[in-house]
Structure formats: structure tokens, C-alpha cells
C-alpha positions in Angstrom: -27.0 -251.1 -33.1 -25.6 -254.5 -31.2 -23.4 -256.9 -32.3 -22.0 -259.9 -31.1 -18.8 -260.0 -29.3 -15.9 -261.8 -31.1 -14.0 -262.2 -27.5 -14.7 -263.9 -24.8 -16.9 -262.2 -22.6 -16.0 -260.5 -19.2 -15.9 -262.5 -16.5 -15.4 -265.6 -18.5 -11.8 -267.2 -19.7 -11.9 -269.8 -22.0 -11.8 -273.2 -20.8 -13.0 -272.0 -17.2 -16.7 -271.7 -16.1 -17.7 -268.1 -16.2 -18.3 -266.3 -12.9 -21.4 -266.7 -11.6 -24.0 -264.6 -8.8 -22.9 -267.2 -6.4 -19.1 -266.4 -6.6 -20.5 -262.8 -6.1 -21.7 -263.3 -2.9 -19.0 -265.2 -1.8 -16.6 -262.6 -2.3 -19.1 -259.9 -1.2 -19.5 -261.5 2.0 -23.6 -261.7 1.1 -26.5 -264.2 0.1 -27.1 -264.6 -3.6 -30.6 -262.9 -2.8 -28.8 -259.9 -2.1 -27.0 -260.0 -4.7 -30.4 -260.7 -7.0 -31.6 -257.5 -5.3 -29.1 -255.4 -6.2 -28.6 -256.4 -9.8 -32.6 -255.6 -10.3 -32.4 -252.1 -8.5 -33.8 -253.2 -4.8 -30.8 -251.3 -3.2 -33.2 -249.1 -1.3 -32.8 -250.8 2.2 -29.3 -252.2 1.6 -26.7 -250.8 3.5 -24.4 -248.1 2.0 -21.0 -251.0 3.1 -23.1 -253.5 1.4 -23.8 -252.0 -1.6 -20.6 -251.1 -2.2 -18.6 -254.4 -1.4 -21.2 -256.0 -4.1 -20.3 -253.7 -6.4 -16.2 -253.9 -5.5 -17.0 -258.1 -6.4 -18.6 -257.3 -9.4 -16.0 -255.5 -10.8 -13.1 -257.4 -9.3 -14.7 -260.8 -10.9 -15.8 -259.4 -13.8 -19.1 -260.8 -13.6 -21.8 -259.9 -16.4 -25.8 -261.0 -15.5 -26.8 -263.8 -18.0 -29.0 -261.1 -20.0 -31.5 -263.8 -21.0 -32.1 -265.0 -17.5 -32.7 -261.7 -16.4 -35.2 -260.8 -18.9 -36.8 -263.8 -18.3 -37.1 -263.5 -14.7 -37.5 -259.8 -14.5 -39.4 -259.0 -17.9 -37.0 -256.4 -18.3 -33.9 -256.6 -20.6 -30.8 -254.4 -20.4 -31.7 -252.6 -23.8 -33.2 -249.2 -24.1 -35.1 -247.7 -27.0 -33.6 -244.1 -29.0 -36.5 -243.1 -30.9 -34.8 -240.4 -33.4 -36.7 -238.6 -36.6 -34.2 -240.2 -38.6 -30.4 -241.1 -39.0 -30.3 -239.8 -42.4 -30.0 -236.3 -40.6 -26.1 -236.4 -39.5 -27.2 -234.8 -36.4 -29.6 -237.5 -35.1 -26.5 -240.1 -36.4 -24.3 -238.4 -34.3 -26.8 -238.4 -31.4 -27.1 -242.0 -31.8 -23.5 -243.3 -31.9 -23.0 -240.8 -28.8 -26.0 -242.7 -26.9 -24.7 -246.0 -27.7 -21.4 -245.3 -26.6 -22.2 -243.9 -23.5 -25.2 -247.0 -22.9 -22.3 -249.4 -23.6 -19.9 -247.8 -20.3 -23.3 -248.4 -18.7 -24.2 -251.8 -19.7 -27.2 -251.2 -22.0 -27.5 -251.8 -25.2 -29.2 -249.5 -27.7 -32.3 -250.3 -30.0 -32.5 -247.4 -32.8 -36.2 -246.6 -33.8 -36.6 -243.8 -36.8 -39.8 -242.3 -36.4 -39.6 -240.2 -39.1 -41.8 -237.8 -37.4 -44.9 -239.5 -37.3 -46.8 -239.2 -34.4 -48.1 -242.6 -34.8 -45.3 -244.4 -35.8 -43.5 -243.2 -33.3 -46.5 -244.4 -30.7 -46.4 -247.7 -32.6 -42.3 -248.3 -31.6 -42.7 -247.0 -28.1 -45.6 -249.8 -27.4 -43.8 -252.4 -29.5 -40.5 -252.0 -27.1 -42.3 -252.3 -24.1 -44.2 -255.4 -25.4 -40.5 -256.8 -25.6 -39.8 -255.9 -22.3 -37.6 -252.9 -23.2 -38.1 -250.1 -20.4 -36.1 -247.5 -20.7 -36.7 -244.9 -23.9 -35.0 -241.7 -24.7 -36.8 -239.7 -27.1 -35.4 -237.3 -29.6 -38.0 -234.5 -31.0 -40.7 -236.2 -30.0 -44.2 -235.6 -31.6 -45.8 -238.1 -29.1 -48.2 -236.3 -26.6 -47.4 -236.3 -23.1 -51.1 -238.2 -22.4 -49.5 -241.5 -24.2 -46.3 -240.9 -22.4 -47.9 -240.9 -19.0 -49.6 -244.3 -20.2 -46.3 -245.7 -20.9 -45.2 -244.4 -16.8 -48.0 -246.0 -15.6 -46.8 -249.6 -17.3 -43.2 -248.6 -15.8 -41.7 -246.9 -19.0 -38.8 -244.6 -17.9 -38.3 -242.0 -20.3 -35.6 -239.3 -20.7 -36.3 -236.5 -23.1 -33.8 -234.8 -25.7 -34.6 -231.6 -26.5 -38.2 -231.7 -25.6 -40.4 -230.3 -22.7 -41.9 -233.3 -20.7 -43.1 -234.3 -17.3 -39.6 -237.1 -17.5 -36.3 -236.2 -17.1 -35.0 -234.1 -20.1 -31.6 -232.9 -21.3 -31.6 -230.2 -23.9 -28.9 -227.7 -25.2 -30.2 -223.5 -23.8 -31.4 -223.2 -27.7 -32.8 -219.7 -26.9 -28.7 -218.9 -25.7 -27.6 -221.0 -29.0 -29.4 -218.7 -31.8 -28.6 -215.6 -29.3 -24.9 -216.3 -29.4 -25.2 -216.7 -33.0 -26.7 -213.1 -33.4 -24.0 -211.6 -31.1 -21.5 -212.8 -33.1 -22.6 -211.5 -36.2 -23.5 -208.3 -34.9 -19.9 -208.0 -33.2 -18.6 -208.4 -36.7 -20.6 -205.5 -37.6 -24.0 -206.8 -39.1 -26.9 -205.0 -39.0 -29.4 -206.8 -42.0 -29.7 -210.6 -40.3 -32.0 -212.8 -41.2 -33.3 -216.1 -39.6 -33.7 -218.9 -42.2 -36.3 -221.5 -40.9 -38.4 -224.2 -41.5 -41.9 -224.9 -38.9 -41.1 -224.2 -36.2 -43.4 -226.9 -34.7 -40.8 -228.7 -32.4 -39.7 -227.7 -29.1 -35.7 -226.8 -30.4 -37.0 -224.8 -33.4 -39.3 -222.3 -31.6 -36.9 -221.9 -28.7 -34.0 -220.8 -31.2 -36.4 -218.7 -33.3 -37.6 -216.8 -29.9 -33.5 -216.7 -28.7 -33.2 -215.1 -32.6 -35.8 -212.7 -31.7 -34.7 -211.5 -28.1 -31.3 -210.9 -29.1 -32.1 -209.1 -32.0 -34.1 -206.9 -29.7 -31.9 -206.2 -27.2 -29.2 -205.4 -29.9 -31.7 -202.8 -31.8 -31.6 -204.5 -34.9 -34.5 -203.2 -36.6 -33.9 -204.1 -40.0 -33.7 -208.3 -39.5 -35.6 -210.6 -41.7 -37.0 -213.7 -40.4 -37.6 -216.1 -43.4 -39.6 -219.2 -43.1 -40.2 -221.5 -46.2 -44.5 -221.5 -46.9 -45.5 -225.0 -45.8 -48.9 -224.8 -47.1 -47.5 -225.7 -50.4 -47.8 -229.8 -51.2 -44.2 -229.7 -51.7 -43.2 -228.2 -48.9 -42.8 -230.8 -46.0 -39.1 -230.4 -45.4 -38.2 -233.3 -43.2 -35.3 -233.9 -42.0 -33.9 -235.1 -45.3 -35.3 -232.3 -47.2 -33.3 -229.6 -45.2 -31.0 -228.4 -47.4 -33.3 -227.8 -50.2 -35.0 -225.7 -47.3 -31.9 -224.3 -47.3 -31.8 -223.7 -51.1 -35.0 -221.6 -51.3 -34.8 -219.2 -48.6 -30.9 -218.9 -50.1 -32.8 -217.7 -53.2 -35.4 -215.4 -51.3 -32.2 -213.7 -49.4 -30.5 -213.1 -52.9 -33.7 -211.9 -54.0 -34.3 -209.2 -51.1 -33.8 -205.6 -51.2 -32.2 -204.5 -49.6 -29.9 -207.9 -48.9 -29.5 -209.4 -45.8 -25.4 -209.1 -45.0 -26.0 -212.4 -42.8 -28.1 -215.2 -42.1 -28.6 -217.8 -39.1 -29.9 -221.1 -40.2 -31.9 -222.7 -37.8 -30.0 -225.8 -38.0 -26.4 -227.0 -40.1 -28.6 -228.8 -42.5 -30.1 -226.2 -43.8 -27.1 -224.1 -43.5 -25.4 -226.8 -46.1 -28.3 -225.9 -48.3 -27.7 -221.9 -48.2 -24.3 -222.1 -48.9 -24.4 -224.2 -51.9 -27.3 -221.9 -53.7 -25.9 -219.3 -52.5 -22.5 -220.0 -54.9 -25.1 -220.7 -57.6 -26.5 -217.7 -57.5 -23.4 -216.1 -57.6 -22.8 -214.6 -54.3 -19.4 -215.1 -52.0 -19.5 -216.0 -48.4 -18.6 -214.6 -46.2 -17.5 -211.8 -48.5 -21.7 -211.0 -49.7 -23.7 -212.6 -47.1 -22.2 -214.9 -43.9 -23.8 -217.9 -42.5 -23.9 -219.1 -39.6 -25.7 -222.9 -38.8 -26.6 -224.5 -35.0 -25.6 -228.0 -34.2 -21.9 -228.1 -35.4 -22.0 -231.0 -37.5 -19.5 -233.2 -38.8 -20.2 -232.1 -42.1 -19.4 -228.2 -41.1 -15.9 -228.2 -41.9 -15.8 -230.0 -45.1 -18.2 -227.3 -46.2 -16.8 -225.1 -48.4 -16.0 -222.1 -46.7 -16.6 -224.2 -43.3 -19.5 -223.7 -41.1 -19.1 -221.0 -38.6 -21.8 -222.9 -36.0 -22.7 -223.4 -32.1 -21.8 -226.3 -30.8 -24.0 -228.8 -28.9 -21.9 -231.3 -26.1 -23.5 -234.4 -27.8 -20.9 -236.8 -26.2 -22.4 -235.3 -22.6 -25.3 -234.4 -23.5 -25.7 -238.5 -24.0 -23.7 -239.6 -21.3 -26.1 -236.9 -18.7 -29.3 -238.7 -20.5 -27.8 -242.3 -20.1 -27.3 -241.6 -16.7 -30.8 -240.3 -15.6 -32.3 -243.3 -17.5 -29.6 -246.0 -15.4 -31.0 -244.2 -12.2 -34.8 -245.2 -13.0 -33.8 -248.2 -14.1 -32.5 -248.9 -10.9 -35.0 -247.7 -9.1 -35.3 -244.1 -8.6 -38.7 -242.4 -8.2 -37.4 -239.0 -7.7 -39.1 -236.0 -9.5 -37.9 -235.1 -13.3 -35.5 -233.0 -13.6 -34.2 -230.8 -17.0 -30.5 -230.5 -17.7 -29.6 -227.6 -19.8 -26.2 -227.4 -21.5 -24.8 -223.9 -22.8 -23.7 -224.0 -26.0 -20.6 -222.9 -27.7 -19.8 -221.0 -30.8 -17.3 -222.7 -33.2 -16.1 -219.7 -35.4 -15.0 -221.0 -38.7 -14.6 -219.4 -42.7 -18.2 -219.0 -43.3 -18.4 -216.1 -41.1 -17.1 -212.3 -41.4 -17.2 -208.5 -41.8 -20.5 -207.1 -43.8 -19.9 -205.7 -47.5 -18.6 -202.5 -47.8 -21.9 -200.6 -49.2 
């Protein structure tokens, strides 16, 4: 996910010799070994004036560390590793173009690693990126256990979590508040039959939304909800993150099927969502007019959907920029505890979406 710049670099007009650490600490006021010391996050016993007439040079000059020299120095490089199931999945695409942008106001560069939700492949990229001296990882869904994580620590592997429990520093959307909104706003619309269309519920997201789905439909008494989840046991039936909206497509045909019908269903992500709508025109029935369906994620495929996607919204662009930001901290340095930033999420109320049937 790098490329090579077509301008000349920052810090560097053509025909002139590009800034260097030594101009730095001339303008700083400081030795280039403080300078050194602040570029490889040993700010600890700095003073707060000197840290922050280094950084006033730095910007002013426009200086840029020689990336190579670093690494070589350091061991470390200025990339970090986004280990995602896969990119094929326009939400983990989206994820990724919203980490990159926000490494790139941070001076990292991003290394994309599809894991395809393989334990040991994902294992296999984690140790392969610190072999190249990459140490900084955030981790989407991960399947990796929190044993080979703390290995990883131990080598000086920061990691920042997406939507995961872990020991590191995670930043997750309130899934159980996601599928609750959802509920709320089909029950406000007056539904009474909702189901829950799902696939395993094996990952951290998945169960949290299906136990949001549960408590809300508790708390609104409504008895008569269907919770539909795809039989996995079947050699067909490995629904990956490419296979979604066929999940989509079956449980579409088990709602038709039921009697009585559900007036509503919440997908437990857009993908499969896609996939309910579409058999659900096969088969015949309108939506919202017959059933309405509601998705989580808000992708960018939910309003080319036909009716759009009524969804809830995650805050990718800050959702990155909070993870980027944990990840700059450790980089630089910081040995503080983990901590797990939760954003609420916000219902996007589009076509798919209405009244219940008139019995």
C-alpha cells in the first residue's frame, strides 16, 4: 500500500542538499544526539521546552529521517503491519484505506497482510513482519491467541486491536449498542416478528452484536423474534468473508419460508444484508413493503443497493486515526497500560427500512 513519491521529498528542493539531523539541531538549539533521541522515542528525560523546539525545527525545515538509515541503525522501520481477513470484504477495504490515510499524517507507512482467517497464516505474517523489523501491528478480527501475542510483546511488538478483546490497546465500535439500535428502530416502526440473520458467531464483533440483538429484544418484550444462523456443519458452509451474501441468500430463503414471516430482519453485517435483499426480490417479496432489512457496518455499497441499506454506521475514518495514534505512542515509547476505546455507533436510516405489513 506505498508508492513512490513523484515530487521531491519534504525537506529537500531540487538542486539543494536536503535537510539534514545536523541543521535540526542547529535550529533547535541542541546536539544531534538529542535530536537522535527524540526521533527514536527517548523523549522520557528531555525537557518539555526541548521537546518541543525539536519538534518546531522539524516542522519548520521540513526535515524527513533517511528511512533506511534508521532501520538500519534502529532495526525498526517506519512501516506498520494491518493484518485484515481479507480486502475482498468492502468493509476491511475500507478499514484499510482509512489506516493508511491516517498512518500517512503520522509518518508510517502501511503493509496490508490478508489473513484470510487462518490462525496460522495469520501467525506466519505477524512473525514474518517482525523478522523485517516492522513493529508496530494492528490486527483486524484476529484468530491469533493472546499466548503468541504476548510472544510477539516480549520481542517489542506493539499491537493495537480492532474489534477484538486483548491485553493491547484496542479500538472497537459498542457492537452490543450497534445491533440494539438496530432493534429499536424497527420496533419504533412498529415490528414485532424480527429476526437476526447470522453466520458463527465465533469472532469477538459477531457475538457482541448477537448478545446486543438479544438484550434489546428482551427489554422490548419481543417474544416472537427469530434468530437465524446458517448450519455450519455442512462442508459447504464456511461462509468467509467472501461468501457473505450467499449467507445472506439462504437465511433470505429460510425467512420467506417461515410461518408465520418475520416483518424484519437485522443482518449481522452489510454483506450479508446485500445477500438478503437480492433473494429476497427472487423470491418475490418487496422491501421494505413485506419484510425490512436492516445491515451493520454502513458500507459503501449500501446506497447503491436497491432499495438502499438502512444500516449503523461505524466512525472508520476515527476509528483508524484513534488506533494509529495509540500505535505512534508505543512506538515512541510509551509503556503505559492498554487501554479499549469504544465508539457509539450511529443509525443511517435509508429505503430498506419501514412500517410492518398490514396483516
Amino acid at each position: 500500500m506505498t508508492s513512490a513519491p513523484t515530487q521531491p521529498a519534504s525537506g529537500q528542493t531540487p538542486g539543494l542538499s536536503p535537510v539534514n539531523i545536523q541543521d535540526v539541531a542547529r535550529a533547535a538549539g541542541v546536539s544531534p544526539a538529542s535530536i537522535s533521541n527524540y526521533l527514536n522515542g527517548r523523549q522520557d528525560r528531555m525537557r518539555a521546552d526541548t521537546r518541543a523546539r525539536i519538534q518546531q525545527a522539524i516542522e519548520t525545515l521540513g526535515y524527513k529521517p533517511n528511512a533506511a538509515a534508521r532501520q538500519l541503525k534502529t532495526g525498526h522501520s517506519p512501516m506498520v503491519g494491518l493484518l485484515v481477513p481479507t480486502v475482498a470484504n468492502p468493509f476491511f477495504g475500507e478499514l484499510a484505506v482509512a489506516v493508511e490515510r491516517a498512518a500517512q499524517e503520522a509518518d508510517l507507512h502501511v503493509i496490508l497482510c490478508n489473513t484470510l482467517r487462518d490462525p496460522a497464516r495469520e501467525h506466519q505474517f505477524a512473525e514474518e513482519l517482525a523478522a523485517y523489523g516492522v513493529r508496530g501491528l494492528i490486527t483486524a478480527s484476529t484468530l491469533v491467541d493472546n499466548e503468541t501475542m504476548a510472544g510477539l510483546a516480549q520481542r517489542g511488538i506493539v499491537r493495537v486491536s480492532f474489534d477484538a478483546l486483548s491485553d493491547s490497546d484496542s479500538v472497537t465500535l459498542d457492537n452490543p449498542a450497534a445491533a440494539a439500535m438496530a432493534v429499536a428502530h424497527l420496533a419504533g416502526l412498529g415490528h414485532r416478528r424480527i429476526a437476526y440473520a447470522t453466520g458463527p458467531t465465533g469472532t469477538f464483533n459477531r457475538a457482541a452484536r448477537f448478545d446486543g440483538f438479544k438484550a434489546e429484544a428482551e427489554r422490548l418484550a419481543l417474544t416472537e423474534t427469530t434468530v437465524l444462523v446458517e448450519d455450519t456443519s455442512r462442508s459447504d458452509s464456511v461462509f468467509g468473508d467472501t461468501d457473505l451474501p450467499e449467507l445472506g441468500r439462504r437465511l433470505a430463503r429460510r425467512i420467506a419460508a417461515a410461518t408465520p414471516r418475520p416483518t424484519a430482519v437485522l443482518a449481522v453485517n452489510d454483506m450479508t444484508a446485500l445477500g438478503i435483499l437480492a433473494e429476497l426480490r427472487v423470491l418475490g417479496l418487496r422491501v421494505p413493503e413485506d419484510v425490512s432489512v436492516v445491515g451493520i457496518d454502513d458500507i459503501g455499497l449500501a446506497t447503491l443497493l436497491h432499495p438502499a441499506l438502512t444500516t449503523i454506521r461505524q466512525p472508520l475514518a476515527r476509528m483508524a486515526e484513534t488506533a494509529i495514534g495509540r500505535l505512534a505512542l508505543r512506538l515512541a515509547g510509551d509503556t503505559g497500560p492498554g487501554t479499549r476505546t469504544v465508539f457509539p455507533p450511529e443509525l443511517v436510516v435509508r429505503a430498506s427500512s419501514g412500517p410492518p405489513p398490514i396483516p
